[in-house]
N, C-alpha and C positions, 0 to 999 in steps of 0.2 A: 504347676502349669494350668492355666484357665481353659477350664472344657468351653470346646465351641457349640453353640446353640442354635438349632435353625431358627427358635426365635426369643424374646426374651419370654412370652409365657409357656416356653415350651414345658420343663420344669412345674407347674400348676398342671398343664395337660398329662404331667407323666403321675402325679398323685392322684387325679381325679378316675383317670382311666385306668391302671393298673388291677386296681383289688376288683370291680367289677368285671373287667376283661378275663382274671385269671379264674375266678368263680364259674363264668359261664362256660372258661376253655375245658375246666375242670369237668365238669358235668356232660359234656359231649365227649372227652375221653372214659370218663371211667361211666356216667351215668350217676342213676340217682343213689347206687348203691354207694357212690361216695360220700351219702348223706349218715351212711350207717353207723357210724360209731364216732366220736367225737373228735378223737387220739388218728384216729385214717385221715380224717377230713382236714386237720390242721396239718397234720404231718405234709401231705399230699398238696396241700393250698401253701405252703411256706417254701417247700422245695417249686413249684411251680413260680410261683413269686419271684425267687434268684435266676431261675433259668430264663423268664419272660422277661425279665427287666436288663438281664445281661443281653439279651435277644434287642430288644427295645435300644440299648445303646449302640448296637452294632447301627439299626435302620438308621438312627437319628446320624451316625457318621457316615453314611452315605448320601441321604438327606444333604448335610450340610457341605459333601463332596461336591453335588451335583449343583444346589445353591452357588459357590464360590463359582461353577464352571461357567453357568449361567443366572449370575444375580439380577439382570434389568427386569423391570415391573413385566415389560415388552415379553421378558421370556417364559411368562405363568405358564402358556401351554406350555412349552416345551419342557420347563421339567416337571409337569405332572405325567407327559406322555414318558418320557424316561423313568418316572420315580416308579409308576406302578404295575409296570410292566419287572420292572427288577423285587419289588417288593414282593411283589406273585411268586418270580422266584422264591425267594430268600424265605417270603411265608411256605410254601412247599417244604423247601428243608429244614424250616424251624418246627416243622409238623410233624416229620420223619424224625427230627432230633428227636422230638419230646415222646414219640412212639418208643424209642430207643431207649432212651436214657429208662422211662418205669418198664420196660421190659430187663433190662439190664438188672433192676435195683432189685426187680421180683417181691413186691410189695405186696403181702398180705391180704386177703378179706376181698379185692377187687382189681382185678387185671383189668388194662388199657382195651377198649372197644378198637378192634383194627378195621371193622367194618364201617367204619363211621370218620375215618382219615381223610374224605373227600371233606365230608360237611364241615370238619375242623378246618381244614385248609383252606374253603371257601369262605369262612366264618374267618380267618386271622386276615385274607385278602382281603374283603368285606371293608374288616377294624384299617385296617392299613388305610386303606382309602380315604375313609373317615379322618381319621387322622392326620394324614396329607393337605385336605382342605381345609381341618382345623386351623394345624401350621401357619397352612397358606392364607388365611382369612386372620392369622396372630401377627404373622409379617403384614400383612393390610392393613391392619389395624395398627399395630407399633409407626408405620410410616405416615397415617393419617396425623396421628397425635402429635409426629413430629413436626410434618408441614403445619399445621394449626399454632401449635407455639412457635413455630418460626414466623409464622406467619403474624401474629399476637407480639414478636417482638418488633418487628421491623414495623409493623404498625407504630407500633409505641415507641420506638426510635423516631421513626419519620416524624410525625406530629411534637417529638418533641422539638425535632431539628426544626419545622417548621414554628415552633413556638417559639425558639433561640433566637431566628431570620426576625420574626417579627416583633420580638424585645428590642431586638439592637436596630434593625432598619437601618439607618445612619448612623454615623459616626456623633456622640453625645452633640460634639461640638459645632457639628456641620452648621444646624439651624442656627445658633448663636453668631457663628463666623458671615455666615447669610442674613443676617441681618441687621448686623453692623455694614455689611457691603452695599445691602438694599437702604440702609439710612445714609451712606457715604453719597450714594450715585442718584437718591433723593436730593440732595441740596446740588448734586453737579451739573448732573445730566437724568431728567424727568421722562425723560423718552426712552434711555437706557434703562433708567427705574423702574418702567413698566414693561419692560421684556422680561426684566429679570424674575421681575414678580412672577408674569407668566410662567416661565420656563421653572420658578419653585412650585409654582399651579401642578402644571403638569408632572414632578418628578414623583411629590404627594399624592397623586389622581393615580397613579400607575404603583407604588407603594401600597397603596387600598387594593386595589386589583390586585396586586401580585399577593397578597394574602390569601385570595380567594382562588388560586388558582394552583394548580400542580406542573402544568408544563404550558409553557407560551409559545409563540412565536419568535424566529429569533430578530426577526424585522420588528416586533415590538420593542422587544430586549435593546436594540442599537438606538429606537428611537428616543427610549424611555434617558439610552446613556448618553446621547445626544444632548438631552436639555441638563442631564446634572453634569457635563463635562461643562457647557455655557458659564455654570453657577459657577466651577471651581476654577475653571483658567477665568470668570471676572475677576478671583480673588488673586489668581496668580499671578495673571499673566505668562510673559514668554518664559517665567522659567517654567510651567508645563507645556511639553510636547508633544501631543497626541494624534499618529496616525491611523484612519482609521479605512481598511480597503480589504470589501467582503465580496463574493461572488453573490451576486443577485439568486441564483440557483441554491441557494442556500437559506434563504430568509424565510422558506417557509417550515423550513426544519426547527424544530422543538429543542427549548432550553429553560430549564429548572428558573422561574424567575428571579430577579437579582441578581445570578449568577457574575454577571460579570460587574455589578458595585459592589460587590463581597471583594472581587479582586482589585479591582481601581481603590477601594476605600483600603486594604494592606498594601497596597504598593505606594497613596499618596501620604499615608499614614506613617510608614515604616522607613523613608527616605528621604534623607535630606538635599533641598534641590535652592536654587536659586537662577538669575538671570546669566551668569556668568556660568554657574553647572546647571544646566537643566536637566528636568526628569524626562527622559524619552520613554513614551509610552507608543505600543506598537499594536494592534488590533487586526486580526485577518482570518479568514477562512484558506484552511487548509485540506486536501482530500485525505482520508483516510485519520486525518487529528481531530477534525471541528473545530471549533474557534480557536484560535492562539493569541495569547496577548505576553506580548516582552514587554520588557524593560531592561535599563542601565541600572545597577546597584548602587546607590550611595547610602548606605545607611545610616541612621544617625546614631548619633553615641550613644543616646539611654533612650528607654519607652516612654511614649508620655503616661502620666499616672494614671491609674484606674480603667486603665485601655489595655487589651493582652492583645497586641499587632498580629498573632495569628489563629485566635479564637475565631474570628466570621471563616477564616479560610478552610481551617479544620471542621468545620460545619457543615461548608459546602461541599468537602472531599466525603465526608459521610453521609450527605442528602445523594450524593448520586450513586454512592457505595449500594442505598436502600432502597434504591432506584431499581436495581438490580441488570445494570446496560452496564455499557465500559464507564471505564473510573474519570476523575479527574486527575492528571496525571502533573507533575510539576516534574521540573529539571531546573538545577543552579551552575551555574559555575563564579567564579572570581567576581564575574561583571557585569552577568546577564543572569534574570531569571524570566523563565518561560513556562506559562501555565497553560493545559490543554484542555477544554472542557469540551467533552462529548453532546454533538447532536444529534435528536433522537428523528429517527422517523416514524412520521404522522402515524404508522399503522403499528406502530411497535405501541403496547400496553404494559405502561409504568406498573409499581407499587400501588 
């Protein structure tokens, strides 16, 4: 069975402190005549040693009784005002123990000082205390180191997710597919050609930005998915379907950039659609969800190559995970998948 510890260096406190503690206990019980002969001193200091250490694990299981009763950081005072008020006890009778026990054993050459049982007891409450704060400043300490490497990881998680976001950007093929459309609607229509161009202006100009940023706007966000929705229904047309109807009261709330071309790029990516089936795509503000974006399932039969259809999405469910706010939540069924993506408010401070 694993003994419980009030902290991990408690163990180091109980080597460091021990042989000094019982040395000086020793010398206020018997005095300096315990110095007298070699054979009294060790005998006297080894028996002492067993009884204080046995003594030592009782505190420490009350200690870590009191710990479990009140563990939050919130409750230091309270069980220090508990701990030392009981350990005064318990030092008291571990005083009278130890009065007892070398009166009992009747040890040669130097009887136990009874006139000096106050300064012993004052001296064990003293160490107690000492002790307590040690503990308490070990558990401080163990918690620091822990938030720092947690802290040290989700950094390092984040920035890599953010270095993932900004590998992939787009889907390989997008620009290629963009500009075979922008050469089509050059030779058709020169007017349409030049919106388009714009509206790729803009999608790239906001791409650059959302590099440099940790949380946006969500009226950015729709803007930004405005002009690459223009790019992708040029290419599709009717068969994408995309509704899009947000509360105004909502646009100035915060969202992880890209978040929602991560999703539009696995939903137009992962399903197969046409004029005759089209993809319905749904976009809204919801209270209490944040953004929602449905769709109709059609999937296609195989992945396209060198493409994993749910690597960006998995990325993005881990950028908000490291976020440390609510998740991004997905829900499927037969024919519909629904993805939730939390927004943050302005006063809340990310990762």
């Amino acid at each position: 069975m694993q003994i419980k510890r009030y902290s991990r260096i408690e163990p180091m406190i109980f080597i460091w402190f021990m042989l000094p503690y019982t040395l000086l206990i020793n010398l206020l019980l018997f005095g300096s005549c315990v110095l007298g002969s070699a054979s009294g001193f060790l005998s006297r200091l080894g028996i002492s040693l067993v009884y204080f250490a046995l003594i030592y694990s009782l505190f420490g299981m009350v200690a870590v009784l009191v710990k479990k009763r009140f563990p939050g950081d919130h409750e230091l005072f309270r069980r220090i005002v508990i701990l030392l008020p009981l350990f005064s006890i318990m030092n008291l009778l571990t005083v009278q123990g130890a009065y007892l026990l070398y009166e009992g054993l009747s040890l040669e050459g130097c009887p136990v000082r009874r006139y000096m049982e106050w300064w012993v007891t004052g001296y064990g409450c003293l160490m107690s205390a000492i002790l307590t704060f040690i503990n308490e400043a070990g558990v401080g300490w163990e918690k620091w180191r822990a938030a720092m490497r947690e802290t040290d990881r989700l950094q390092s998680a984040y920035q890599k997710s953010r270095l993932l976001s900004l590998k992939r950007q787009l889907h390989p093929h997008f620009l290629f597919n963009c500009f075979n459309t922008l050469s089509s609607l050059i030779q058709e229509n020169e007017e349409e050609a030049e919106k388009f161009l714009d509206e790729l202006t803009k999608v790239y100009r906001y791409l650059l930005k959302g590099a440099e940023e940790q949380l946006i706007d969500l009226h950015e966000e729709l803007r930004f998915i405005e002009s690459y929705l223009y790019l992708v229904k040029t290419r599709f047309g009717s068969a994408l379907e995309v509704e899009i109807d947000t509360d105004m009261a909502y646009w100035i709330k915060k969202i992880a950039p890209m978040s929602l071309l991560v999703v539009l790029e696995n939903i137009i990516y992962r399903n197969a659609f046409s004029k005759t089936l089209p993809l319905q795509i749904e976009i809204r503000t919801q209270p209490g969800s944040g953004l929602v974006i449905s769709n109709n399932l059609q999937p296609k039969p195989f992945a396209e190559e060198g493409y994993d259809q749910e690597e960006g999405l998995d990325d993005l469910v881990s950028k908000y995970r490291l976020l440390g706010g609510p998740v991004v939540e997905i829900q499927e069924t037969a024919k519909c998948r629904t993805i939730m993506i939390p927004l943050i408010e302005k006063t809340e401070t990310p990762l």
